[in-house]
C-alpha positions in Angstrom: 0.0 0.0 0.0 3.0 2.3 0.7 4.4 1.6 -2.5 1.3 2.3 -4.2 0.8 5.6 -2.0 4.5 6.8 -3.2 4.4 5.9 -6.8 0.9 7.7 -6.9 2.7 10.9 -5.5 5.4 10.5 -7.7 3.2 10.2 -10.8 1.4 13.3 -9.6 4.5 15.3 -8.7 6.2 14.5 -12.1 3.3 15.5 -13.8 3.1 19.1 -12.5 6.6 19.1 -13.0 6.5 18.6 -16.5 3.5 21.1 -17.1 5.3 23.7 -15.4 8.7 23.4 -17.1 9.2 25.0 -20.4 9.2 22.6 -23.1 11.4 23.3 -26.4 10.4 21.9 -29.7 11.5 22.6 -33.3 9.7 23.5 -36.7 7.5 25.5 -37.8 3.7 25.0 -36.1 5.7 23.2 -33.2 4.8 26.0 -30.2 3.1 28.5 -31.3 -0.6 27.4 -32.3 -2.0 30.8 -32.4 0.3 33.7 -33.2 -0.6 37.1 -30.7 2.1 39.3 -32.0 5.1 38.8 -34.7 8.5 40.6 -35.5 9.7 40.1 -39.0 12.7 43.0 -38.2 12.7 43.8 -42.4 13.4 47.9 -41.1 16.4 46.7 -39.3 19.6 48.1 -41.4 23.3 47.8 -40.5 23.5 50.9 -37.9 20.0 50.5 -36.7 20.2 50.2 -32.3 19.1 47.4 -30.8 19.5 48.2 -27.0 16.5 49.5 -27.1 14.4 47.8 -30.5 10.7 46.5 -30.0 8.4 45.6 -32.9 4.7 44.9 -32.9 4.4 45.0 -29.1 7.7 42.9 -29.1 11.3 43.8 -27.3 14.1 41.9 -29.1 17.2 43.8 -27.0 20.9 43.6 -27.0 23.2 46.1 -26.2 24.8 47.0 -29.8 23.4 48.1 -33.3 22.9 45.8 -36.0 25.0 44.5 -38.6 22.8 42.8 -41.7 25.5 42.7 -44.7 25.9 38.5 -43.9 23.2 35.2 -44.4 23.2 34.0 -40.6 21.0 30.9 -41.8 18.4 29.4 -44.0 15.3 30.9 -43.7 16.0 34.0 -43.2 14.8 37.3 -45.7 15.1 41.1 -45.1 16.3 42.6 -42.5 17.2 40.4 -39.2 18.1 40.6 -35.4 22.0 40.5 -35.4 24.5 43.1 -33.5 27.5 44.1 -34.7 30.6 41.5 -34.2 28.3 39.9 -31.8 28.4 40.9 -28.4 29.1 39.3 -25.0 25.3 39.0 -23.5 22.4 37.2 -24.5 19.1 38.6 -26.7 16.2 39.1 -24.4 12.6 38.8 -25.9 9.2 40.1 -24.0 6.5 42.3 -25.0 6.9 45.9 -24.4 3.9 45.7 -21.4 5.3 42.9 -19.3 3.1 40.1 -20.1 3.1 36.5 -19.8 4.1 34.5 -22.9 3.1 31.2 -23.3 4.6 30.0 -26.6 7.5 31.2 -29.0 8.9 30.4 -32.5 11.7 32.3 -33.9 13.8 31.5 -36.9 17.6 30.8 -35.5 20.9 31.6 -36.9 24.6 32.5 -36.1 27.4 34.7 -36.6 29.8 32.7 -36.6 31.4 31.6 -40.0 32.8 28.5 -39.0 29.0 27.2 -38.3 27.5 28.6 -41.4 26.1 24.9 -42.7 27.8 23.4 -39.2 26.8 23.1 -35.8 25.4 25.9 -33.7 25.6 25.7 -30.0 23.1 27.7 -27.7 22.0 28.6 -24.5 18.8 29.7 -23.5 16.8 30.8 -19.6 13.4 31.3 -19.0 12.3 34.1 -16.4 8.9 35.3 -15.3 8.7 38.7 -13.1 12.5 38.4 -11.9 12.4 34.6 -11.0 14.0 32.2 -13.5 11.6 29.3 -14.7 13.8 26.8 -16.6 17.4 27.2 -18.9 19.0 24.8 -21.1 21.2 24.7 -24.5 21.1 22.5 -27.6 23.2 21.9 -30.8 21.6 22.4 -34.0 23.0 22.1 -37.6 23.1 25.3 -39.8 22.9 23.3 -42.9 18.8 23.3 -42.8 16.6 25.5 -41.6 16.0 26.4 -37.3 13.1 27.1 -36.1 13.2 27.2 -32.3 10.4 27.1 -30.4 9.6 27.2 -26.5 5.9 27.0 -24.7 5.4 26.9 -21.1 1.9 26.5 -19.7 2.7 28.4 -16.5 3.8 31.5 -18.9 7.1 33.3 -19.1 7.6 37.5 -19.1 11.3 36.8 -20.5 13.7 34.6 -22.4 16.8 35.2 -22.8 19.1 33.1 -25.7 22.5 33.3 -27.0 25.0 31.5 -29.3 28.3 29.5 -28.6 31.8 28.9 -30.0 31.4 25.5 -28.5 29.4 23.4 -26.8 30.9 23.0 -24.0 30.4 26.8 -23.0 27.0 26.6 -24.1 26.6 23.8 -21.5 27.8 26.2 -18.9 24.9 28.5 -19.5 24.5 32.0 -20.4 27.0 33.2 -18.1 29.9 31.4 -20.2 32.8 32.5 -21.7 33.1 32.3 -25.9 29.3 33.8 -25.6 28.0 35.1 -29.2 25.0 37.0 -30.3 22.5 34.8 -31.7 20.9 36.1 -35.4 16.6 35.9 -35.1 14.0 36.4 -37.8 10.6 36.2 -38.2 9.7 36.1 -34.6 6.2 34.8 -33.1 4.8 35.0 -29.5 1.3 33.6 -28.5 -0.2 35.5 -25.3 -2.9 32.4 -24.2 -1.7 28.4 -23.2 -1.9 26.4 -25.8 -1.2 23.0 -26.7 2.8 22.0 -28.3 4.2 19.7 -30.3 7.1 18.7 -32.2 10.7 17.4 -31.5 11.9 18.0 -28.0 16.0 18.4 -27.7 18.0 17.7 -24.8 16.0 18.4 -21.3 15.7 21.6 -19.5 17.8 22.0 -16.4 14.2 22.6 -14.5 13.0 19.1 -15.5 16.4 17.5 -14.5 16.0 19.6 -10.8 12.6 18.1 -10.6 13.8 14.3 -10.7 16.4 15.7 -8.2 12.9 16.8 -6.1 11.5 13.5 -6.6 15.0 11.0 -5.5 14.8 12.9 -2.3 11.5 12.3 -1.4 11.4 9.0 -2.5 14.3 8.5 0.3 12.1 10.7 2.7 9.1 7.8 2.5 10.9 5.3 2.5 
């Protein structure tokens, strides 16, 4: 009966878990099931700032102005999100008014040339009103087309994502060393919970904290 009691909470607690953590999926259609807002960034010019750029009820910031005379990956068409020579800090996305996002899709590239149709590392957080919500980092290949997308049922006023010289560093978060700007286009946000689907990469460090949560109270019962 114990056992039955234990696996019962466990099921329960690994459930809520999972529903809470942000889940990351790739392709188009993948996160976002119905598109609130959208950035295409076609008015962004080398020269134009981006410390401060929002779109469409969108903030895409990164302390640097753009440089756009490059391909960062396939997929992408007019202007993009890229800084200058990269820069050492990660692009934040949120709307301009603070709300809660519940899915993303954004089309990814790099800046640097030694991954143009090779991998891409990257690193990625979560944050919602200060507090972080779930991070993680994945390897992609540059020789097709990215589109990265993140959902979270509990919502998210922030994430933050950035590009690596190696994997490695992208493993060590966004705090790493070797850290490059990552190149976005054609961005899309829904504002309601929905339903994703799709591939799902290597797990977030929230879900990996959560199985921590559960060993330990599995030792506390028994």
């Amino acid at each position: 009966m114990r056992r039955i009691l234990v696996g019962c909470l466990l099921g329960c607690l690994g459930a809520a878990l999972l529903s809470a953590a942000p889940i990351v999926t790739w392709g188009q259609g993948s996160a976002v099931t119905s598109a609130d807002r959208s950035a295409t960034f076609n008015s962004i010019a080398t020269g134009t700032d981006l410390s401060a750029y929002s779109e469409s009820g969108l903030s895409i910031t990164i302390p640097n102005s753009a440089y756009t005379n490059f391909t960062p990956g396939i997929g992408f068409s007019g202007g993009f999100h890229y800084p200058t020579g990269g820069y050492n800090a990660p692009t934040r996305i949120r709307t301009v008014d603070n709300l809660l996002m519940f899915a993303l899709e954004v089309h990814l590239g790099s800046g640097f040339y030694s991954h143009m149709g090779a991998n891409a590392y990257f690193a990625w957080d979560t944050w919602s009103n200060g507090l972080q919500t779930g991070s993680g980092y994945f390897t992609r290949h540059l020789g097709s087309e990215q589109i990265f997308g993140i959902s979270d049922q509990a919502g998210f006023t922030l994430l933050r994502i950035a590009n690596y010289e190696t994997l490695e560093h992208a493993q060590n978060g966004l705090d790493a060393g070797a850290l490059n700007a990552v190149a976005l286009d054609n961005l899309l946000v829904q504002l309601a919970p929905g339903q994703p689907g799709g591939e799902i990469p290597e797990p977030g460090t929230l879900l990996l904290a959560g199985i921590g949560v559960l060993l330990v109270l599995v030792k506390r019962f028994r």
